[in-house]
C-alpha atoms as an extended CHARMM CRD file, in Angstrom:
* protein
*
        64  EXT
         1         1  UNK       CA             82.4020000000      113.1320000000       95.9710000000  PROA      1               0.0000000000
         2         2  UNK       CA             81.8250000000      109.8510000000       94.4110000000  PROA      2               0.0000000000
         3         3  UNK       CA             79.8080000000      109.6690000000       91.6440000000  PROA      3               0.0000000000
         4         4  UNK       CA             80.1270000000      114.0620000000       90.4080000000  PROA      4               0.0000000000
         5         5  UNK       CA             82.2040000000      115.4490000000       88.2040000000  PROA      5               0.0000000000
         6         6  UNK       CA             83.6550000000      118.8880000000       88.4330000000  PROA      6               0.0000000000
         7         7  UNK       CA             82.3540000000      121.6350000000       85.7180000000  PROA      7               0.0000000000
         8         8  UNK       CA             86.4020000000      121.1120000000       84.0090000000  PROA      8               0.0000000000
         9         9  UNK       CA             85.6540000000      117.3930000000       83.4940000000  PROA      9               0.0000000000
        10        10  UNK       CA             82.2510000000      117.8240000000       82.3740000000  PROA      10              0.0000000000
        11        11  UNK       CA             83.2540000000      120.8320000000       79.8250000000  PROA      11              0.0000000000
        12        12  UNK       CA             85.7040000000      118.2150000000       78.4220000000  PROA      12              0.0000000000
        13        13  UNK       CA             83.2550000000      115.7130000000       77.9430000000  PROA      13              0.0000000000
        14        14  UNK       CA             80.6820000000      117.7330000000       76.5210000000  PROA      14              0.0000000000
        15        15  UNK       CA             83.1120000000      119.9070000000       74.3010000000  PROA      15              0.0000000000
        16        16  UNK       CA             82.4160000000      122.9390000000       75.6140000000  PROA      16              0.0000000000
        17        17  UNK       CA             83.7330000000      125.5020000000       77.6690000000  PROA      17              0.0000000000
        18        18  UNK       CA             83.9840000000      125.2660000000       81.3380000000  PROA      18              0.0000000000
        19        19  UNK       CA             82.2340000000      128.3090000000       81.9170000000  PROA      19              0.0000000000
        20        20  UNK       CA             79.4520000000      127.3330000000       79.6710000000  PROA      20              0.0000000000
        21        21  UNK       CA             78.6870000000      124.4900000000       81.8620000000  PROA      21              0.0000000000
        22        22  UNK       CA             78.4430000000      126.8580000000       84.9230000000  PROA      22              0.0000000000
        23        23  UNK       CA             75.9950000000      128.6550000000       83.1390000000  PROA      23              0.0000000000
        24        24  UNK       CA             73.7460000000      125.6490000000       82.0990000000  PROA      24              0.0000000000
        25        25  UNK       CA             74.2000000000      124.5410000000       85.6010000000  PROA      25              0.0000000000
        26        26  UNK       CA             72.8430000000      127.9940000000       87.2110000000  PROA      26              0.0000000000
        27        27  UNK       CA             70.1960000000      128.3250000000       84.8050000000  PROA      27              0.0000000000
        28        28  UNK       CA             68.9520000000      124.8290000000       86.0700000000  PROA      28              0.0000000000
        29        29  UNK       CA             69.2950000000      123.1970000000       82.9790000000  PROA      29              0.0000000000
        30        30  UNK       CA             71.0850000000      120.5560000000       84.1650000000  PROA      30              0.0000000000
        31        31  UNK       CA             69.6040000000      117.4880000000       86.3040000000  PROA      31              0.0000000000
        32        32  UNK       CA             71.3390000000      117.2190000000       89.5550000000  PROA      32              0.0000000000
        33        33  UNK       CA             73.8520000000      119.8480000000       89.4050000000  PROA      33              0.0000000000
        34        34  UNK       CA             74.9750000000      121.0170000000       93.1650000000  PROA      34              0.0000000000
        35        35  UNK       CA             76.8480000000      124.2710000000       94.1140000000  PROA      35              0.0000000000
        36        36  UNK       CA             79.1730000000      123.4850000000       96.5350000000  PROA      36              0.0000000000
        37        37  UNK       CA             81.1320000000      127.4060000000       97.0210000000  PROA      37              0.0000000000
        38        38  UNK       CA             82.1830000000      128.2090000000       93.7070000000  PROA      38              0.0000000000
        39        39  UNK       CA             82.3520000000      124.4400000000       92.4700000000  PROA      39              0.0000000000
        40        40  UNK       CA             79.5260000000      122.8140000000       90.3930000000  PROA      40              0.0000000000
        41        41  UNK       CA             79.3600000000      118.9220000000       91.5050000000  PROA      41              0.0000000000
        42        42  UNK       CA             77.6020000000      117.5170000000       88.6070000000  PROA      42              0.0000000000
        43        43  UNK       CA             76.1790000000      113.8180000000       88.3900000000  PROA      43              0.0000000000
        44        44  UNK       CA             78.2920000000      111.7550000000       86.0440000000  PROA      44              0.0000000000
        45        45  UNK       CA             75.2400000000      110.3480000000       83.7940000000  PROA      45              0.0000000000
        46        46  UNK       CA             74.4080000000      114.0410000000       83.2040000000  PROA      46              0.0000000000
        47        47  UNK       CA             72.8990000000      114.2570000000       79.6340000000  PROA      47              0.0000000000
        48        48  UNK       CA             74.0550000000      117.7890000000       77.7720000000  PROA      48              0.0000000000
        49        49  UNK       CA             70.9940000000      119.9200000000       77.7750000000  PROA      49              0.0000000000
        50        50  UNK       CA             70.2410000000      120.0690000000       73.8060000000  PROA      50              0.0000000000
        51        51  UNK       CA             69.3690000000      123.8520000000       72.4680000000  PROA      51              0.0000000000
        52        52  UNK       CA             65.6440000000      124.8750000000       71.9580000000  PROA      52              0.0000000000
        53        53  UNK       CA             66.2950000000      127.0830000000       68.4200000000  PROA      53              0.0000000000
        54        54  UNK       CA             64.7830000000      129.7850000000       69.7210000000  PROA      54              0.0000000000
        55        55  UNK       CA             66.0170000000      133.3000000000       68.2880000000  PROA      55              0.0000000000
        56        56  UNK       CA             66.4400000000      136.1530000000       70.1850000000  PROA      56              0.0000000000
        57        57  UNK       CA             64.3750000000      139.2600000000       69.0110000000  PROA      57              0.0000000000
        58        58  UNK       CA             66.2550000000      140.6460000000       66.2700000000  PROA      58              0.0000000000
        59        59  UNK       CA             68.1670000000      138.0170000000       65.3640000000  PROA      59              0.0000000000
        60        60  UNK       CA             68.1780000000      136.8330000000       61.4760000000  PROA      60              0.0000000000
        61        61  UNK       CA             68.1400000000      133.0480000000       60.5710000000  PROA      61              0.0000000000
        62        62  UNK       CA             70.6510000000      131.1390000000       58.8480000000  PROA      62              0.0000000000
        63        63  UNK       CA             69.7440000000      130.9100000000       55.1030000000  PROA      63              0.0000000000
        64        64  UNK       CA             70.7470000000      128.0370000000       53.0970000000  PROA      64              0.0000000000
């Protein structure tokens, strides 16, 4: 498909793991991701979604 990327090339990219992106892809965090089977087509001006800081309950901040 002209103009995707495949969750691999987009992992490399981004420097993270493949199944990282599949994950930010099915929680809808990224823009014009498509599931085609088991295959993530994913628009190749996708922007890496950027992390919110939240903290899970119970989890300790970092000190400096």
């Amino acid at each position: 498909m002209k103009g995707y990327l495949k969750a691999s090339e987009i992992a490399n990219c981004w420097d993270v793991t493949e199944r990282q992106v599949q994950i930010l892809c099915k929680s809808g965090k990224v823009k014009g991701a498509i599931k085609f089977g088991t295959t993530w087509a994913i628009p190749e001006n996708a922007v890496k979604p950027t992390r919110t800081g939240k903290l899970k309950p119970g989890r300790k901040t970092i000190k400096e």
